[in-house]
LUMGU-501406 format. One record per residue (C-alpha): residue in three letters; x, y, z. Coordinates in pm, whole numbers, plus 50000, padded with zeros to 5 digits. Layout:
N
ALAXYZ
...
END
This chain:
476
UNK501155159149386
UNK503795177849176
UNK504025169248804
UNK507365150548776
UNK508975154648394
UNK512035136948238
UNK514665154548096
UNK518425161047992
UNK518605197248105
UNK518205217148377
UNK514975238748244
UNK515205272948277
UNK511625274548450
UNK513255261448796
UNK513865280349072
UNK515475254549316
UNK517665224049252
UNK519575199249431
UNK523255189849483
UNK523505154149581
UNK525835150449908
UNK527815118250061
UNK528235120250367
UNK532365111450313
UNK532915135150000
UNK531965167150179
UNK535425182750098
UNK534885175349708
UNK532135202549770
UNK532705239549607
UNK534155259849825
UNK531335279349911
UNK528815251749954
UNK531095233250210
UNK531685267150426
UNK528035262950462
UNK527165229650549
UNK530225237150828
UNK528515266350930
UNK525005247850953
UNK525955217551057
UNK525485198250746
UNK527095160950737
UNK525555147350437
UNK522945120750649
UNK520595105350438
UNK517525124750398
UNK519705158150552
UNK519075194050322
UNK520115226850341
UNK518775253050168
UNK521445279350009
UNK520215312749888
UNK522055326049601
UNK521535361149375
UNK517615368749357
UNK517665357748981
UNK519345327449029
UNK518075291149163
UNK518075284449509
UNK520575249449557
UNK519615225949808
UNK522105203849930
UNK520435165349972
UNK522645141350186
UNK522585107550092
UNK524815089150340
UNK528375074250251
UNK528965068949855
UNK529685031849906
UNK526305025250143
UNK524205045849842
UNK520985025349788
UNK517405028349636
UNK516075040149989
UNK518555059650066
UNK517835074849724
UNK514325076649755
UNK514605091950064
UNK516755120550000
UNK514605129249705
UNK511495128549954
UNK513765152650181
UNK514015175649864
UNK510845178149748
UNK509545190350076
UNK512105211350090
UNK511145228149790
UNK507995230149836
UNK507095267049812
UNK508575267749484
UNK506195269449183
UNK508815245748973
UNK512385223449054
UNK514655201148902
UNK515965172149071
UNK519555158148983
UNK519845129049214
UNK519085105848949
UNK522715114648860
UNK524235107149170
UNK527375094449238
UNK526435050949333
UNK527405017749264
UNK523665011949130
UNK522525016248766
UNK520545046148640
UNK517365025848579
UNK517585018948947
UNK518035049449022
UNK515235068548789
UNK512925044848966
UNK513695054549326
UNK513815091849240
UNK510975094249098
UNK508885076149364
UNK511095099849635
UNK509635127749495
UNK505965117149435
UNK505255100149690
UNK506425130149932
UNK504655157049756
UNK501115136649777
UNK498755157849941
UNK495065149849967
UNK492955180149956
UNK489855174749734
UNK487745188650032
UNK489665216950123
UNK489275251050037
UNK493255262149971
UNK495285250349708
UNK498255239649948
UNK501285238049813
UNK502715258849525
UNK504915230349396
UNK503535220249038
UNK506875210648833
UNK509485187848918
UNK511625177648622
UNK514225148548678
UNK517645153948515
UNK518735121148390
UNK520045101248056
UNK520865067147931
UNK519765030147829
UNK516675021947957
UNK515805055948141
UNK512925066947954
UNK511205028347979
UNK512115036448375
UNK511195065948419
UNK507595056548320
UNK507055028048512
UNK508165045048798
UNK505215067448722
UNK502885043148702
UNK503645029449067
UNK503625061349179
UNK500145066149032
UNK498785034649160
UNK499645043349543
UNK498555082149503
UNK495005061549393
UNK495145037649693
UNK496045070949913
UNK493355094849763
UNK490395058949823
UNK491645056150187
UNK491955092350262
UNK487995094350170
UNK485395094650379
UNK483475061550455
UNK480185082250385
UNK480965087850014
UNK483375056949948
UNK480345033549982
UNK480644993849848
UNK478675013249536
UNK481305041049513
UNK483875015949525
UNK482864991849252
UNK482355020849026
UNK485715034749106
UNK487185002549010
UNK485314997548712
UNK487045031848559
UNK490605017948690
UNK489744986348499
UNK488885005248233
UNK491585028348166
UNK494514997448250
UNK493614968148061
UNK491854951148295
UNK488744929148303
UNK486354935948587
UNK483464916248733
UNK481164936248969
UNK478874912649170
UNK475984924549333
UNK474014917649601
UNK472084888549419
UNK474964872049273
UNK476844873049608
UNK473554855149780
UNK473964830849476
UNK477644825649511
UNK476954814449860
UNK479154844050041
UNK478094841350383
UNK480754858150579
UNK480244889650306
UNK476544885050352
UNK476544884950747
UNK478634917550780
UNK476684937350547
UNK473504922750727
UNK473444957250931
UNK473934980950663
UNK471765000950431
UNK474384999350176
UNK474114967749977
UNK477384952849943
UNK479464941449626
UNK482144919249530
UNK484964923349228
UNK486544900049049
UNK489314914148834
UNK491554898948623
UNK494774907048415
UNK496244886348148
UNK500034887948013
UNK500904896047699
UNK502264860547565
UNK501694831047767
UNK501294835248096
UNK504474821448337
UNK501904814948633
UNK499004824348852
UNK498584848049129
UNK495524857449354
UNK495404890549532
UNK492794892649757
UNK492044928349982
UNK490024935750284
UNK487044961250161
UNK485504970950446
UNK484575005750400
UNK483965018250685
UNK483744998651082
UNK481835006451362
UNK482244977051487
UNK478744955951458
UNK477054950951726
UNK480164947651941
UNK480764984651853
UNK483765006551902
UNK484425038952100
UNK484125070351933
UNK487645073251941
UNK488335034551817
UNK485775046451506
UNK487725078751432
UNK489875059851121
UNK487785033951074
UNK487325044250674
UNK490705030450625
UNK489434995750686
UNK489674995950310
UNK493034998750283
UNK493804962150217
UNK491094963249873
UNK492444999649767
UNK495904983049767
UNK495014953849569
UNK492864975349302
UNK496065002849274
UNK498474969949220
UNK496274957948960
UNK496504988848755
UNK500424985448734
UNK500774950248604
UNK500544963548216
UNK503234993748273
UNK505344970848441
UNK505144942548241
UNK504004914348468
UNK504174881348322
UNK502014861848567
UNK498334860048519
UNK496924881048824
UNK493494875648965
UNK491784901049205
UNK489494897349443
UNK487984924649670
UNK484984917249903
UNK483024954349969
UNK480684960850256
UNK480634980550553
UNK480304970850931
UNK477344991151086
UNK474384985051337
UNK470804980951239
UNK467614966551375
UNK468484932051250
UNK472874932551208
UNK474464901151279
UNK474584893551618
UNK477654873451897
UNK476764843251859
UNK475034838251497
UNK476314812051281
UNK477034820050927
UNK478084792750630
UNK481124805250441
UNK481984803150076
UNK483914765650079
UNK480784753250354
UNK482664760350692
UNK480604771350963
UNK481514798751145
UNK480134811851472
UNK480354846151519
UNK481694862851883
UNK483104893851857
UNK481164913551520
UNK484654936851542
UNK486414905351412
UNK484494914251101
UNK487524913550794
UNK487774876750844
UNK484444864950753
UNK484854885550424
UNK488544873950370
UNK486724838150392
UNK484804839750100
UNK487224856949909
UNK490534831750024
UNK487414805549965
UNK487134815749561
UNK490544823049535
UNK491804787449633
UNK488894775149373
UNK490984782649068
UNK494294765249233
UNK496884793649146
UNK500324791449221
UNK500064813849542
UNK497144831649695
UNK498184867149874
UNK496084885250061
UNK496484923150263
UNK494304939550512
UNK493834959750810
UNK492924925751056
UNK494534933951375
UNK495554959251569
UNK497334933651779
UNK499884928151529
UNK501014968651576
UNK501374956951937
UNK503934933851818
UNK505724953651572
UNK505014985751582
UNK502925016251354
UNK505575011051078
UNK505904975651013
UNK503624947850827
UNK503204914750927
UNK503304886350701
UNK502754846450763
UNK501284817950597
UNK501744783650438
UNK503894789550163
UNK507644797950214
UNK508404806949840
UNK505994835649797
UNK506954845350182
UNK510214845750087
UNK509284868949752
UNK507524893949964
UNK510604899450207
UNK512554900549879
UNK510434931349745
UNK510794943350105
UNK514154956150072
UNK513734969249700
UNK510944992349758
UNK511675000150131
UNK508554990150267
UNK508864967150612
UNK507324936650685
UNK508274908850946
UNK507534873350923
UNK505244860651243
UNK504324823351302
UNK501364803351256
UNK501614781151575
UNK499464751351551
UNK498954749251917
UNK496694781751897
UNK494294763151627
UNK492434751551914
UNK491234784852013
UNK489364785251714
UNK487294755151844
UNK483664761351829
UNK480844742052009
UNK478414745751745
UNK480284752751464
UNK483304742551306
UNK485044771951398
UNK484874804651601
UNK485884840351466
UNK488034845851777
UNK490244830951986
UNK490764826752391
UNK491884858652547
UNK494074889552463
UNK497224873952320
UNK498524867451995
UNK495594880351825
UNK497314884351496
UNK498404851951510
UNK495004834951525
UNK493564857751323
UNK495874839151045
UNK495034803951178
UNK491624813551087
UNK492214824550729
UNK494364795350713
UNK491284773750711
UNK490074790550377
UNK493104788350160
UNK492434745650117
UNK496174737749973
UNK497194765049786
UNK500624784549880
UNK499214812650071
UNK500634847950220
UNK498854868250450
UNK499714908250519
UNK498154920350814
UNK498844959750791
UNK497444969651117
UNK498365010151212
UNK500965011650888
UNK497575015250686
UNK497865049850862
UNK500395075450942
UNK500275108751220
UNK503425125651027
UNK505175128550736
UNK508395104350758
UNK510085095750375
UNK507985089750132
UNK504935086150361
UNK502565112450416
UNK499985118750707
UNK497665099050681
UNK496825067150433
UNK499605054550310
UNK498605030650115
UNK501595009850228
UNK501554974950017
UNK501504989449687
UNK504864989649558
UNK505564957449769
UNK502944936549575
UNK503554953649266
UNK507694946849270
UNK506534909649393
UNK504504901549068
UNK507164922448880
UNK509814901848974
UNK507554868448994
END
């Protein structure tokens, strides 16, 4: 990731910058930059460049379309600084002047999308490759005014917080063990304000964690569980649980995957690297709810003696739960942890994961489903939504699928009939673990994960949830 800088001045370092571009002021342009976007085709779209070569000691301009002047919002804005950054690329340092541009919104709105634009599009991950990528190491942000500065770092912070979630998805299951995990989040905690519990393996037999404790039955990594908690400056307006899927890496149990199913199974974690990179905002930002984490860590491999189709585990809040597919594994974990959460009786409970891939079905690689029993928070997610740019669509939790759950030896089953609606009883099942708190479910299924670049996302994790949770509590 490029270092992104504030300041009032285009720095004489840069070697590239940008001229922001509506799509219905392209004959305000000079006259030599609008013979060239007529030459090559250059409307001004959203996201649309165009490099321009000047004299050899002068910097390269880049014109950056971002749509018609009235239509100008924070994605659009965040987009079109995405656009420039990769356009600009092989340069060693740039300024970026969209921050400046020409909108009906105000700068602090604007510092705060340009600044994600740009790092979230130059995020590479390459701490186990041999070449250093990309030459890009400055980007300095030309802007000024009330509030910019205060902006301009939290802006940072978010930006931080998802580069962390990216960099813990992006690594290998074999090295991002429970272990790995809990220590990783223990320096997070650390360096944000945060207080962190790390339960081990005894206290998680002691704490009664069955569905954590069946999972990790298979494994030769012992599993762990954090608790993490932030408190407000001042008195706290309300409480919030977060709770993330861990699973570090799935094969599948004992109902195992194909080779090719398993090939991006490490970013079964996604859900638990989201919730720890949210937590480590809520300072910067300011959050005024009390925010309570908590991340269940195991992975889901085969042993002599891994829980089997057709065991029968007790979870957290004394449900039993009979096990039929061991690939429905995030579930049981989510159990315990919706289980504790519910405990403390917060105002809402919301958790994120990777649960289905039958929700993708539904919606798609590049949307989130949400659903759940309380309409406020619901509501407050599809609210952050639209300010950060992230998509998520709001699914049903039809009673008249409950009975799928219906066990003959337990008092539920981890799976439902047949093929259909998977995602959907998938939440009926967490459902049964959230007693009568407010609750909101995110199932990420393949946005966890992207092919290409496209925005602000990057191939591969993309730690989607981040800024959507973090502008939630931020707004709460």
């Amino acid at each position: 990731m490029a270092l992104i800088s504030l300041s009032t001045r285009l720095p004489k370092s840069a070697t590239a910058y940008d001229v922001a571009v509506a799509s219905d002021e392209l004959d305000s342009l000079a006259p030599e930059l609008k013979r060239a976007a007529e030459l090559n085709g250059f409307a001004g779209k959203p996201g649309q460049t165009l490099v321009i070569n000047g004299p050899a000691d002068e910097a390269i301009r880049v014109l950056v379309g971002i749509g018609p002047k009235a239509e100008l919002s924070a994605d659009k804005l965040r987009t079109a600084a995405a656009a420039y950054v990769r356009s600009v690329s092989h340069h060693k340092a740039a300024a970026c002047t969209l921050a400046e541009a020409p909108s009906g919104m105000s700068s602090v709105e604007a510092i705060g999308a340009v600044v994600e634009g740009l790092g979230l599009a130059s995020y590479t991950y390459r701490a186990l490759k041999t070449d250093k990528g990309p030459t890009l190491r400055k980007v300095a942000v030309i802007a000024g005014g009330a509030g910019v500065k205060a902006a301009f770092g939290q802006a940072q912070a978010v930006v931080g917080a998802v580069m962390l979630a990216r960099d813990m998805v992006n690594e290998p299951g074999g090295s991002l063990t429970p272990v790995a995990f809990a220590d990783r989040a223990k320096a997070v905690a650390k360096s944000t304000g945060l207080k962190i519990q790390v339960w081990d393996q005894k206290r998680i037999v002691r704490e009664k964690l069955g569905g954590v404790l069946a999972v990790n039955q298979g494994s030769t990594h012992p599993a762990r569980f954090l608790k993490i908690d932030y408190v407000p400056s001042g008195r706290a307006t309300g409480k919030v649980a977060l709770v993330g899927k861990g699973i570090t890496f799935d094969s599948g149990g004992l109902s195992i995957k194909t080779s090719v199913g398993m090939m991006t199974m490490k970013v079964d974690m996604t859900g638990g690297a989201v919730v720890l990179a949210t937590m480590s905002t809520l300072k910067a930002l300011k959050v005024k709810v009390a925010v309570t984490a908590y991340i269940p860590l195991t992975d889901n491999m085969i042993n002599g003696d891994a829980f089997r189709p057709g065991d029968v585990f007790t979870a957290r809040n004394g449900k039993t739960v009979e096990v039929l597919n061991t690939d429905a594994e995030g579930r049981l974990v989510l159990a315990d942890a919706l289980s504790l959460a519910s405990e403390k009786k917060p105002d809402a409970i919301i958790d994120i994961a990777t649960l289905t891939g039958s929700v993708s079905a539904a919606l798609g690689p590049k949307i989130a489903g949400i659903m759940g029993t309380g309409d406020e928070v619901l509501a407050r997610l599809e609210v952050a939504a639209k300010v950060t740019g992230e998509k998520v669509w709001e699914l049903p939790l039809p009673q008249e699928y409950r009975k799928q759950l219906d066990s003959n030896i337990a008092d539920l089953k981890n799976i439902g009939a047949g093929p259909y609606g998977g995602a959907l009883v998938a939440g009926l099942f967490l459902k049964e673990f959230t007693a009568d708190v407010p609750w909101a479910h995110i199932d990420l299924g393949l946005s966890a994960e992207a092919d290409s670049d496209d925005g602000v996302i990057v191939k591969g994790g993309t730690a989607v949830g981040v800024r959507l949770l973090a502008e939630t509590l931020r707004s709460w």
